[in-house]
DRENDODO-804670 format. One record per residue (C-alpha): y negated, z, x; residue number from 1; residue in one letter. Coordinates in Angstrom, 3 decimals. Last residue first. Example, Ala and Ser with C-alpha at 12.3 -4.5 7.8 and 13.67 -1.06 7.14 Angstrom:
<nodes>
+----------+----------+----------+-------+------+
:       yy :       zz :       xx : torba : bado :
+----------+----------+----------+-------+------+
:    1.060 :    7.140 :   13.670 :     2 :    S :
:    4.500 :    7.800 :   12.300 :     1 :    A :
+----------+----------+----------+-------+------+
</nodes>
This chain:
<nodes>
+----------+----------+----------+-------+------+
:       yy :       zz :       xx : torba : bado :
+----------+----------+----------+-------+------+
:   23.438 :   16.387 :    6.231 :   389 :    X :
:   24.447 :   12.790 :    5.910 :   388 :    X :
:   26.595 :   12.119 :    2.714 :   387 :    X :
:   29.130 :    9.535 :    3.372 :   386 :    X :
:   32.592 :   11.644 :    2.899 :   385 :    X :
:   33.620 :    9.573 :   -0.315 :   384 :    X :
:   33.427 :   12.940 :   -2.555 :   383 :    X :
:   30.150 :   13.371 :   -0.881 :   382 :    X :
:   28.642 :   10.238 :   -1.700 :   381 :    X :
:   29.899 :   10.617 :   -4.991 :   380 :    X :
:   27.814 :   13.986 :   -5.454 :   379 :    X :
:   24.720 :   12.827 :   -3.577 :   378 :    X :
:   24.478 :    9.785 :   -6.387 :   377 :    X :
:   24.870 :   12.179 :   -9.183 :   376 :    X :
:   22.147 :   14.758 :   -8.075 :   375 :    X :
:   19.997 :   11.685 :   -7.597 :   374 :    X :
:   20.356 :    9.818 :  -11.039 :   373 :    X :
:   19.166 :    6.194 :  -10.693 :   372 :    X :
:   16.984 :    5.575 :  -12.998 :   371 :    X :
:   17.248 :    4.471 :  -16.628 :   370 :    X :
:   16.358 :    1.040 :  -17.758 :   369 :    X :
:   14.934 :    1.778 :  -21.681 :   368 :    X :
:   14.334 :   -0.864 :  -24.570 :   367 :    X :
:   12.427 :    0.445 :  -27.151 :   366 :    X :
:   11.222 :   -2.876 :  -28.772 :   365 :    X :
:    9.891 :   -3.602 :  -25.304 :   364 :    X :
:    9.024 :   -0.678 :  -22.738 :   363 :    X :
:   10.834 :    3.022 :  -21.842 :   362 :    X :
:   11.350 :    3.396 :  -17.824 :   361 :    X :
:   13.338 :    5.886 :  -15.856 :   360 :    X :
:   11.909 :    6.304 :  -12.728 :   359 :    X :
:   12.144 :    4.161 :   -9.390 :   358 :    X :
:   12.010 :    5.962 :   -6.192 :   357 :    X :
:   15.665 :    5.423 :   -5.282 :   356 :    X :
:   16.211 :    2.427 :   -6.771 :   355 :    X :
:   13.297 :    0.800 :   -4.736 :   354 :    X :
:   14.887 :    2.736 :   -1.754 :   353 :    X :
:   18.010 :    1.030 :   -2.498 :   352 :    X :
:   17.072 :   -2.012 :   -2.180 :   351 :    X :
:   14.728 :   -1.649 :    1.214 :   350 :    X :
:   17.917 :    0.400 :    2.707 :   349 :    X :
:   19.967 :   -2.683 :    2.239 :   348 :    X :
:   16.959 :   -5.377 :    3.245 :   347 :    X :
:   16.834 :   -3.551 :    6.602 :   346 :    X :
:   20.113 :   -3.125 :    7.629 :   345 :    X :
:   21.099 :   -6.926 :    7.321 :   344 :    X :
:   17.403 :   -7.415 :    8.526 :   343 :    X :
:   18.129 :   -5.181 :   11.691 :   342 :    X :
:   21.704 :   -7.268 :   12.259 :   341 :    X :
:   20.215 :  -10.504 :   12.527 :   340 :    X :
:   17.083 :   -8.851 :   14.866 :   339 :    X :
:   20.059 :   -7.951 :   16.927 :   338 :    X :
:   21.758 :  -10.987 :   17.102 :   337 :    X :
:   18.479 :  -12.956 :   18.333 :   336 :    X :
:   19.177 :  -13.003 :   22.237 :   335 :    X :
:   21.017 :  -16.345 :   22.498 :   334 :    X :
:   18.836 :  -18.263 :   20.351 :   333 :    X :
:   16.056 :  -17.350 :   22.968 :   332 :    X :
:   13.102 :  -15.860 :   22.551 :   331 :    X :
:    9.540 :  -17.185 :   21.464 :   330 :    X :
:    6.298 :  -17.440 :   23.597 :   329 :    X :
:    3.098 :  -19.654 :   22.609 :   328 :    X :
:    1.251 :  -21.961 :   24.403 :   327 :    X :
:   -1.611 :  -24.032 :   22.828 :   326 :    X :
:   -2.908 :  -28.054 :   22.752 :   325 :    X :
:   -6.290 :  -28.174 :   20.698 :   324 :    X :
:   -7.915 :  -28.901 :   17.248 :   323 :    X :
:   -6.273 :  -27.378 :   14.298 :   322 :    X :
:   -4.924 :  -24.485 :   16.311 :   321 :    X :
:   -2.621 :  -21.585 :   14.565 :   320 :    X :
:   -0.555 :  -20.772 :   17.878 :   319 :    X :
:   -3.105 :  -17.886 :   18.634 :   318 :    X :
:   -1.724 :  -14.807 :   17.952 :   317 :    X :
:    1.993 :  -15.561 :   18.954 :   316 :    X :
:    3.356 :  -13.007 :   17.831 :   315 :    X :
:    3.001 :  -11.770 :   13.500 :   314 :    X :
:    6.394 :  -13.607 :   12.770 :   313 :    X :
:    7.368 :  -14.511 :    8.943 :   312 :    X :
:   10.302 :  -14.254 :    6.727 :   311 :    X :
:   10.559 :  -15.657 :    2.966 :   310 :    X :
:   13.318 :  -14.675 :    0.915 :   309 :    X :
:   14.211 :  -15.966 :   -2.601 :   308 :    X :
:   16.856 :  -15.306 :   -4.610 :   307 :    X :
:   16.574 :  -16.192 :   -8.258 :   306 :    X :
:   19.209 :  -14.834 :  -10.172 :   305 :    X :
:   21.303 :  -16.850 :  -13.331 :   304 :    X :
:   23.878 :  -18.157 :  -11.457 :   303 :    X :
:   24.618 :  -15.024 :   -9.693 :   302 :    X :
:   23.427 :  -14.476 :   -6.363 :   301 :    X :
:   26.351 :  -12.188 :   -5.574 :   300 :    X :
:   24.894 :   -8.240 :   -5.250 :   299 :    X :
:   26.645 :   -5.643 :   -4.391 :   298 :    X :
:   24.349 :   -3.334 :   -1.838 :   297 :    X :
:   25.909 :   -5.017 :    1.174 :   296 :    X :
:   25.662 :   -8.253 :   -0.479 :   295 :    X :
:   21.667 :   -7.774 :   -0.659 :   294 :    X :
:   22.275 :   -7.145 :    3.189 :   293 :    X :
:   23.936 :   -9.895 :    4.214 :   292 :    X :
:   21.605 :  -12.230 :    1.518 :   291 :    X :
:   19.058 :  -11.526 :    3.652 :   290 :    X :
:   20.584 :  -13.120 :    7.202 :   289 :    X :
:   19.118 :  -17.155 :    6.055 :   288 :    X :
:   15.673 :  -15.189 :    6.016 :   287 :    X :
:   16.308 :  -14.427 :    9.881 :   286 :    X :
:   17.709 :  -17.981 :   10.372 :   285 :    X :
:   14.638 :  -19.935 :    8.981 :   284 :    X :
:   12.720 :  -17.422 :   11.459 :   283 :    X :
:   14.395 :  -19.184 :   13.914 :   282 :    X :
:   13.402 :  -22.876 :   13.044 :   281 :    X :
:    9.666 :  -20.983 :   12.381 :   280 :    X :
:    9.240 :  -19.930 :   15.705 :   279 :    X :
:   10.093 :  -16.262 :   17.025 :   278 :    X :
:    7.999 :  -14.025 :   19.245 :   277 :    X :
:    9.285 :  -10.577 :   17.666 :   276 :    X :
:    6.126 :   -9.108 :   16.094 :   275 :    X :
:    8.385 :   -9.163 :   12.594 :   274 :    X :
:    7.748 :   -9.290 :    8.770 :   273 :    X :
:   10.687 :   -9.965 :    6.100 :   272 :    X :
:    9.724 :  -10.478 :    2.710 :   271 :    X :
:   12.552 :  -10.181 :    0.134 :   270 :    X :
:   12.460 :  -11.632 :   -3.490 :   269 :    X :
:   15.097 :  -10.757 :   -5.771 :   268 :    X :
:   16.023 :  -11.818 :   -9.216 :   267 :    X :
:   18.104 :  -11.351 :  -12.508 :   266 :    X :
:   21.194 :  -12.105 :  -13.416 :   265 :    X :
:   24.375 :   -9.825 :  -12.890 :   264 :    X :
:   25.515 :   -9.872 :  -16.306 :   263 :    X :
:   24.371 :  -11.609 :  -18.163 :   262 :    X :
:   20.762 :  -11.547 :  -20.359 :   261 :    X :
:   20.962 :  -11.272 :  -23.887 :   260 :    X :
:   20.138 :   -8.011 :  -23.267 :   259 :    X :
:   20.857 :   -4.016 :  -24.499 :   258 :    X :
:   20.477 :   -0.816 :  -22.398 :   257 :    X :
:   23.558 :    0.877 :  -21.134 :   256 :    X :
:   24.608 :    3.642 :  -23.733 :   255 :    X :
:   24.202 :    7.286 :  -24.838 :   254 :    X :
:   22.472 :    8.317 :  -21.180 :   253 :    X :
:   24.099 :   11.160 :  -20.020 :   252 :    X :
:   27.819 :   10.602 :  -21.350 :   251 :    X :
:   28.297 :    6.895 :  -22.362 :   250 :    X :
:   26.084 :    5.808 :  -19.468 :   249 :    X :
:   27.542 :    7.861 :  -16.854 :   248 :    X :
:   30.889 :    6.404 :  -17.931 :   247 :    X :
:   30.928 :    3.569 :  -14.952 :   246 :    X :
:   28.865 :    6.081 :  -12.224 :   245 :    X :
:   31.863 :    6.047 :  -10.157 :   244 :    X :
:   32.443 :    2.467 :  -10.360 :   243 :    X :
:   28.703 :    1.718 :   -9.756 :   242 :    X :
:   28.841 :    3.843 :   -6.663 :   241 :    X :
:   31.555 :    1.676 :   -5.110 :   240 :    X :
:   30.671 :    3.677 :   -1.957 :   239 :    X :
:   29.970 :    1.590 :    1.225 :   238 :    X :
:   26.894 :    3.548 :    1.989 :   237 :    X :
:   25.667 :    2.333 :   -1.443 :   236 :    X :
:   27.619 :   -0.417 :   -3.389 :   235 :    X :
:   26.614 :   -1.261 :   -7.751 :   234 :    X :
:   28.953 :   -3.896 :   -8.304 :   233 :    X :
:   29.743 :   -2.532 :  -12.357 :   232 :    X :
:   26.084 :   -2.077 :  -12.007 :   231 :    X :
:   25.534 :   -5.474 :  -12.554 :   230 :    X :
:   23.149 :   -7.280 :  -10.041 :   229 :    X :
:   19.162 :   -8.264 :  -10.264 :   228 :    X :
:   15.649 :   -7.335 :   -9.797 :   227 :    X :
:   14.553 :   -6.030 :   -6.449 :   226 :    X :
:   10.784 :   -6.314 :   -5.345 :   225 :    X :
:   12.092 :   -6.299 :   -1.686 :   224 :    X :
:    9.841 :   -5.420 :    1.281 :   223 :    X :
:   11.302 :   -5.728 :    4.651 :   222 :    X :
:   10.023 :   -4.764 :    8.404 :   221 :    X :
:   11.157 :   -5.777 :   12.120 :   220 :    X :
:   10.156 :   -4.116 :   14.848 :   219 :    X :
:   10.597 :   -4.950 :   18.569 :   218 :    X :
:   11.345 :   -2.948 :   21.351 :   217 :    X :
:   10.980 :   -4.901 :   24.939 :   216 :    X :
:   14.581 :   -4.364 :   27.385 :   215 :    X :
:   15.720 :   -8.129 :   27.256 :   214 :    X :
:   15.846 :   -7.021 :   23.271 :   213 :    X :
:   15.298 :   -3.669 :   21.940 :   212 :    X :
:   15.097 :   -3.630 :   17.982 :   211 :    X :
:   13.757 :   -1.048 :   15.860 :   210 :    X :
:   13.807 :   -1.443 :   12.090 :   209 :    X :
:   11.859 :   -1.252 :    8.618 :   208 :    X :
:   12.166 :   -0.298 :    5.080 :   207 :    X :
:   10.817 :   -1.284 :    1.982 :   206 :    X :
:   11.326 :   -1.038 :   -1.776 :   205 :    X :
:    9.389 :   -2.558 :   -5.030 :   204 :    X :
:   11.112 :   -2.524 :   -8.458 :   203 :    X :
:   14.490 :   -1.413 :  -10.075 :   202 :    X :
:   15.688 :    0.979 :  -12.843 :   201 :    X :
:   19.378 :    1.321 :  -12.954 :   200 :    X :
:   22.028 :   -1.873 :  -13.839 :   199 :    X :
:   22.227 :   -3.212 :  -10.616 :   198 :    X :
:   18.134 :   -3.784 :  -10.421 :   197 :    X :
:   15.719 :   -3.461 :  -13.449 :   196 :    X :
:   12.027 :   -4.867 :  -12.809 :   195 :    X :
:    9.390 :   -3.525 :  -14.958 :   194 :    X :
:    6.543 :   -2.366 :  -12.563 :   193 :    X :
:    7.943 :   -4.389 :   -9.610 :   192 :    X :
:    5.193 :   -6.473 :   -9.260 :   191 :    X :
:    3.035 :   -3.519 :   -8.320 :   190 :    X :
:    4.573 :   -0.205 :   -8.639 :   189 :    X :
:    7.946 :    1.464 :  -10.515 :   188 :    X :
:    9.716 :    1.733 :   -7.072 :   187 :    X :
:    7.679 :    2.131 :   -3.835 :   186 :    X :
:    4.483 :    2.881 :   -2.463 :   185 :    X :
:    4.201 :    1.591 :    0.862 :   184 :    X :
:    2.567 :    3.651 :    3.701 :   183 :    X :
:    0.151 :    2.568 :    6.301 :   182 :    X :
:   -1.666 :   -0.524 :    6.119 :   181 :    X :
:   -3.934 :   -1.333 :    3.404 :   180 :    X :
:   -4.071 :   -3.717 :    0.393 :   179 :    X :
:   -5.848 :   -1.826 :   -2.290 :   178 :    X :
:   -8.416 :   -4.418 :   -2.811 :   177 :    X :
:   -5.921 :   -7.337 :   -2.623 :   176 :    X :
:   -3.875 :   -5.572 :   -5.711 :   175 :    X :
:   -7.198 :   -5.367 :   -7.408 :   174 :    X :
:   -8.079 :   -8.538 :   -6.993 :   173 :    X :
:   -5.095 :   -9.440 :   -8.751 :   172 :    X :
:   -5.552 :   -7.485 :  -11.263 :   171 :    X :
:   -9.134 :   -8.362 :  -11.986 :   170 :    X :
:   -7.749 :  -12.194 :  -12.232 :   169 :    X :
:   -5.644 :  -11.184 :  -15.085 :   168 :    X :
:   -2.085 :  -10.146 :  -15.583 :   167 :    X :
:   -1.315 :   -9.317 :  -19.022 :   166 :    X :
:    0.023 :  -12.373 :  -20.137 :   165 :    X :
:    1.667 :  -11.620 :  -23.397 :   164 :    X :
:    4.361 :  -13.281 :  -23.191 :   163 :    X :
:    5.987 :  -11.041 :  -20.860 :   162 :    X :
:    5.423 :   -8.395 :  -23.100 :   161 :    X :
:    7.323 :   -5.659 :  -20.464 :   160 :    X :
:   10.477 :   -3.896 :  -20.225 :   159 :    X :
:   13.194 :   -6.818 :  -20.800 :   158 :    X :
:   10.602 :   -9.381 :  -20.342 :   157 :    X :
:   10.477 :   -8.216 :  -16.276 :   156 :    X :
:   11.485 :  -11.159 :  -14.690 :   155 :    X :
:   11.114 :  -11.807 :  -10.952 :   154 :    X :
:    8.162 :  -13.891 :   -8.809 :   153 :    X :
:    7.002 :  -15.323 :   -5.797 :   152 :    X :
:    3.264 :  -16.649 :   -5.222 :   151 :    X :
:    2.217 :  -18.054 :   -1.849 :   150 :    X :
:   -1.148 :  -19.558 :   -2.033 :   149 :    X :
:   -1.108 :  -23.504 :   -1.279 :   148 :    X :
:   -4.048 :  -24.374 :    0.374 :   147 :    X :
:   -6.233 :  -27.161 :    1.297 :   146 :    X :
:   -9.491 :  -27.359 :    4.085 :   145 :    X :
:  -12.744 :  -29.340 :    4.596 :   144 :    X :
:  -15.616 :  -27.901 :    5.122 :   143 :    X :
:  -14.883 :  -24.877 :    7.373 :   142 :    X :
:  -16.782 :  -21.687 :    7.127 :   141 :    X :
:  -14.455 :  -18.792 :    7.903 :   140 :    X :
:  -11.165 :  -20.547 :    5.229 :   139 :    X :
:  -11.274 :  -17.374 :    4.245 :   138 :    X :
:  -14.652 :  -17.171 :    2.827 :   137 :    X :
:  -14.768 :  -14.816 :    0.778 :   136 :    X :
:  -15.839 :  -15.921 :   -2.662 :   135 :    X :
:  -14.023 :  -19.540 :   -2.232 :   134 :    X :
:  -10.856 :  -17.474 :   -0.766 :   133 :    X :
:  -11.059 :  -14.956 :   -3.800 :   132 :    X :
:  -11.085 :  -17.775 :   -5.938 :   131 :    X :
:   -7.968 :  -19.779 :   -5.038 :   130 :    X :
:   -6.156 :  -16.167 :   -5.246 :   129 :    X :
:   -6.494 :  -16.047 :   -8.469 :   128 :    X :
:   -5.640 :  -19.607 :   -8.855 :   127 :    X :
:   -2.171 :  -18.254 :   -7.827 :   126 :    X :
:   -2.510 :  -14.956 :   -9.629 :   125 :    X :
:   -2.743 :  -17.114 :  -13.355 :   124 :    X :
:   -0.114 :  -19.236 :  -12.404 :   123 :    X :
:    2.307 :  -17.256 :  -10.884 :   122 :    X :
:    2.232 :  -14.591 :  -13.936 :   121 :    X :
:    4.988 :  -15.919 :  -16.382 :   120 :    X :
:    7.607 :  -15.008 :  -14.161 :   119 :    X :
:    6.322 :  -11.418 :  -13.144 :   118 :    X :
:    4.116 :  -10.691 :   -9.647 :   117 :    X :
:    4.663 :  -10.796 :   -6.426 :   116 :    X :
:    1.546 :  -12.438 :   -3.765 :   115 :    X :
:    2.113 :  -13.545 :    0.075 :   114 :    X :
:   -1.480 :  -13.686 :    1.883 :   113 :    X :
:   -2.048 :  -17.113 :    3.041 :   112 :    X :
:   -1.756 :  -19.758 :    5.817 :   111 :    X :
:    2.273 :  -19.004 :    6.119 :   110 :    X :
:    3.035 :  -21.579 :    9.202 :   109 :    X :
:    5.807 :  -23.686 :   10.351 :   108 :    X :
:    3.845 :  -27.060 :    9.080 :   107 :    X :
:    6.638 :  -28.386 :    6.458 :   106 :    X :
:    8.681 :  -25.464 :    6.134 :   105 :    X :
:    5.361 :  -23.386 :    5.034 :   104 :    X :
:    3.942 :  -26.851 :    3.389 :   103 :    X :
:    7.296 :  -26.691 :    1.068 :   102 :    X :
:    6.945 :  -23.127 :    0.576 :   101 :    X :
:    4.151 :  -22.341 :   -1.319 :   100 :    X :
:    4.864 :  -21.632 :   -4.654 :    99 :    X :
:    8.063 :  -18.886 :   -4.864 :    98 :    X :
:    9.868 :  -19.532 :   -8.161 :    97 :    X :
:   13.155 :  -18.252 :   -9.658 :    96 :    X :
:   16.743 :  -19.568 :  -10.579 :    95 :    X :
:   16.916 :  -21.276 :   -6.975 :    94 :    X :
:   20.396 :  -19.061 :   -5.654 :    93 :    X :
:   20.306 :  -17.728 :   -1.962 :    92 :    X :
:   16.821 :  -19.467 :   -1.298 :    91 :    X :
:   15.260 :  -19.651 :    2.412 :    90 :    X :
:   12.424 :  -19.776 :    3.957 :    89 :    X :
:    9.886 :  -19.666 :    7.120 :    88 :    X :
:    6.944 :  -18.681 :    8.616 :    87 :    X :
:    4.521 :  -18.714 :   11.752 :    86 :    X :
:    1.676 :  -16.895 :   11.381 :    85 :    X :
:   -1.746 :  -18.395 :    9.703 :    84 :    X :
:   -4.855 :  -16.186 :   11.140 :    83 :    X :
:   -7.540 :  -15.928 :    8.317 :    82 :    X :
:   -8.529 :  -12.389 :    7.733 :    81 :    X :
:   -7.217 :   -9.574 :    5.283 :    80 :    X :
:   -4.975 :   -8.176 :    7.349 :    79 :    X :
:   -2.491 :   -9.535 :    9.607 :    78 :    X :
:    0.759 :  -10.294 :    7.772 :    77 :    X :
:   -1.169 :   -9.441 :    4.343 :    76 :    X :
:    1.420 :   -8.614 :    1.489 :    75 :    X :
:    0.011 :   -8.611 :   -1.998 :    74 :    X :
:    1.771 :   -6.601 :   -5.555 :    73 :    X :
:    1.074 :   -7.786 :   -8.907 :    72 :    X :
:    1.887 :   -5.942 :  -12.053 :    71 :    X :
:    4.205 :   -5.372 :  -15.087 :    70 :    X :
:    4.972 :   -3.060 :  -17.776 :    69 :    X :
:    2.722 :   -3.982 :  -21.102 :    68 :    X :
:    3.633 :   -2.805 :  -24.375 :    67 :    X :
:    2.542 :   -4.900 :  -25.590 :    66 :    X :
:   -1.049 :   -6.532 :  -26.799 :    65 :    X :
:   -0.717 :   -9.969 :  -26.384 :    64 :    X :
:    2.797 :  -10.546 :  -28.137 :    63 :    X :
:    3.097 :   -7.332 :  -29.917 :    62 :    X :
:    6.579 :   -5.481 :  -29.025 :    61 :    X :
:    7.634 :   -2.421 :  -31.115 :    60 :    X :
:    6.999 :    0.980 :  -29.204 :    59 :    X :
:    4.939 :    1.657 :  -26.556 :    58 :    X :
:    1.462 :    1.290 :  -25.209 :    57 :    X :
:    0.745 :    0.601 :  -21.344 :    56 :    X :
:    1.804 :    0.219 :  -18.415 :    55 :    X :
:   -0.070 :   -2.119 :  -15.510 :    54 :    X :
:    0.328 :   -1.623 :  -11.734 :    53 :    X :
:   -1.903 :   -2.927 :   -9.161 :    52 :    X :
:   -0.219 :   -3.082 :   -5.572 :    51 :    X :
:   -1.777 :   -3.266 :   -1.901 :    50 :    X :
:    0.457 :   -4.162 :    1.150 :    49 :    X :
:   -0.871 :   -4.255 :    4.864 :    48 :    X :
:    1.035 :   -5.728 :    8.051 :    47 :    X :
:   -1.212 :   -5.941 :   10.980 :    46 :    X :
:    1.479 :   -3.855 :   13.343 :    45 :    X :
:    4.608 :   -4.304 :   11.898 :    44 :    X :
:    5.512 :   -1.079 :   10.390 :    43 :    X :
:    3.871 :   -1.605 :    7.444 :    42 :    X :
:    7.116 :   -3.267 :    5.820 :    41 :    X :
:    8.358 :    0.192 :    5.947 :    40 :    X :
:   10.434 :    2.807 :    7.542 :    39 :    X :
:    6.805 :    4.934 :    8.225 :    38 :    X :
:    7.693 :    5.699 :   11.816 :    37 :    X :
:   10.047 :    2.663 :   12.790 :    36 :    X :
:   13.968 :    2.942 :   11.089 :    35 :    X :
:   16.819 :    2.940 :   13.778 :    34 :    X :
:   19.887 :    1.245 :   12.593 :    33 :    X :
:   22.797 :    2.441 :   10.509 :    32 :    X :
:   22.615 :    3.818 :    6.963 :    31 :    X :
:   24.084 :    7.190 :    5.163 :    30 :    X :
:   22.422 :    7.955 :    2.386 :    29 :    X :
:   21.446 :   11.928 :    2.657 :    28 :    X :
:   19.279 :   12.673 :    0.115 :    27 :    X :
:   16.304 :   12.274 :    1.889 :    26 :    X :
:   17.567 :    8.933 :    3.449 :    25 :    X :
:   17.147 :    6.777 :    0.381 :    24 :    X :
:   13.698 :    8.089 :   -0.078 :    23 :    X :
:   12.211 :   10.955 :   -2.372 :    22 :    X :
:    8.445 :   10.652 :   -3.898 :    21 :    X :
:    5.369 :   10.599 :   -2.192 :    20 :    X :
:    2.378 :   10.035 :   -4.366 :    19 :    X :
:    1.167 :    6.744 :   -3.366 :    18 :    X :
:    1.456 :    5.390 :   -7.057 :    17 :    X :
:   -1.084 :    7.628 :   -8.414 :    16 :    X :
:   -3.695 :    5.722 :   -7.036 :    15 :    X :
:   -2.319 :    2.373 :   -8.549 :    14 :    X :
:   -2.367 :    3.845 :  -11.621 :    13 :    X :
:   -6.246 :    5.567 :  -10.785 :    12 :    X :
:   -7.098 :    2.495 :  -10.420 :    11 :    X :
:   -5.689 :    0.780 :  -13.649 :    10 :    X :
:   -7.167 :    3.068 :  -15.976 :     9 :    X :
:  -10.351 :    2.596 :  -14.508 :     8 :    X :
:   -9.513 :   -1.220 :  -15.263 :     7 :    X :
:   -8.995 :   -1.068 :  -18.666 :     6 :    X :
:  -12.089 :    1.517 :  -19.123 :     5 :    X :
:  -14.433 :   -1.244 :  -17.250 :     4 :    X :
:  -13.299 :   -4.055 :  -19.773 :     3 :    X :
:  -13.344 :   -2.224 :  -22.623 :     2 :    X :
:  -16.966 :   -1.380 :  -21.591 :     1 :    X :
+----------+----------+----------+-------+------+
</nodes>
């Protein structure tokens, strides 16, 4: 019965999550490119992303019983059915984990969904994962087959018992289970429950792009769970934000939360999703273009960040053959500038859309991340001439 009220309370979490809540461009953030319909990862046709987010109690912090602010969040590049796509990655700064990626460089494919969840939570959502593809059958009946689920992770033990291990293999499922296309929920969700990012309240943000090469549109989608930067650095439209915002602390919030952490550390992982035909030695360059746009937003890959990106292709259907000689399509090296610039443009809005949506968050010991305030963010803009009306 605990058991069943636990994970009630979980559902209708992860239900409440797809409220809509305000975006970077509803109040007016300037940002270049053209976003597809939903400006999300879910853009890219096959693309589906399912969170399940975990808060509970308050107060003093009880290893094993919390408070708990974490999650897990799953990306499916084509749904929930076995169709590898070709894949790459690339690390900014190593402090983190993503499991996974030697066989993706290796063989040029991503063979599994892509999982987020906390630092101390690969393990248990990796084997997780191992399960669900014994109970269904993802591997479609073959005998003989090996896997390395893709697991990436930030830290969240400012906010959440992180040593508590909250995540279980119910949670995970659960994440899978809500995995749908159409629109992402964003900010406090998923993996991101309890992330902090540029000295406001973090967590999970998306955004997406339209790109017209040799006269075909393309789209090309990001998720971010973002986790890292000093707000001192804090960028948006250009606008030292963080600069302006320097006393908003003192006088609105009575202090920037405490950590032993330094400034600047923390994490980021970015998924990038495309249907451009691209092979995995150029999708190594579109996740080598993330850090463009995390610099855009001020962050540095401090020593102490782990920034991770992995980007993957949904074209070429059919490459994935075990047995037999296949065709596939890609574009040239000269033509790929513009899907370059479109993750650049995409990762930036993804950050600051997490920030954006985030709320203010109360977890460990007390500890609080405040969010990003809106009617203060619209008011520098404007003094800087950046708003769009």
């Amino acid at each position: 019965m605990k058991w069943m009220l636990c994970l009630c309370l979980v559902s209708l979490l992860c239900l409440s999550c797809t409220a809509q809540k305000p975006r970077a461009r509803d109040l007016g953030v300037p940002f270049r490119g053209t976003p597809g319909a939903l400006n999300a990862i879910t853009d890219v046709q096959g693309v589906e992303v399912g969170h399940c987010t975990l808060i509970s109690g308050s107060g003093k912090n009880v290893a094993g019983k919390g408070p708990v602010r974490t999650g897990v969040t799953a990306i499916f590049p084509r749904g929930k059915r076995f169709n590898p796509v070709y894949a790459n990655w690339y690390s900014l700064n190593g402090n983190g984990e993503m499991t996974g990626t030697t066989w993706v460089t290796e063989s040029g494919f991503l063979e599994t969904p892509i999982m987020i969840t906390n630092t101390n939570s690969v393990g248990v959502v990796r084997d997780a994962v191992l399960k669900w593809y014994v109970d269904t059958d993802w591997y479609r009946g073959e005998d003989w087959w090996y896997t390395y689920p893709l697991v990436a992770e930030t830290y969240d033990g400012f906010l959440n018992d992180i040593y508590g291990f909250h995540v279980k293999e119910e949670h995970v499922l659960k994440a899978i289970a809500d995995a749908k296309v159409g629109k992402v929920a964003e900010g406090n969700v998923g993996g991101g429950t309890g992330m902090m990012c540029l000295g406001f309240k973090g967590g999970i943000g998306t955004s997406s792009r339209l790109v017209k090469v040799n006269g075909e549109e393309y789209t090309l989608g990001v998720l971010v769970q973002s986790n890292f930067g000093g707000r001192k650095n804090l960028l948006i439209g250009g606008v030292p934000v963080g600069q302006e915002l320097q006393d908003t602390f003192k006088t609105v919030f009575n202090g920037p939360p405490q950590s032993r952490r330094q400034e600047g550390d923390g994490s980021i992982i970015v998924i990038v999703a495309t249907d451009a035909p691209l092979l995995p030695h150029q999708l190594k360059r579109i996740a080598q273009r993330v850090p463009l746009g995390i610099a855009r937003v001020g962050g540095h890959g401090s020593n102490g960040s782990g920034d991770i990106f992995l980007a993957f292709s949904t074209a070429n259907e059919d490459a994935f053959n075990r047995d037999e000689t296949v065709s596939v399509t890609s574009l040239p090296n000269d033509r790929i500038t513009p899907l370059f610039e479109a993750t650049t443009h995409a990762v930036e809005e993804a950050i600051i859309n997490a920030m954006v949506a985030a709320e203010t968050m109360e977890g460990n010991n007390g500890n609080k991340v405040y969010a990003l305030p809106h009617d203060l963010l619209i008011q520098v803009l404007e003094k800087y001439n950046r708003l769009e009306k």
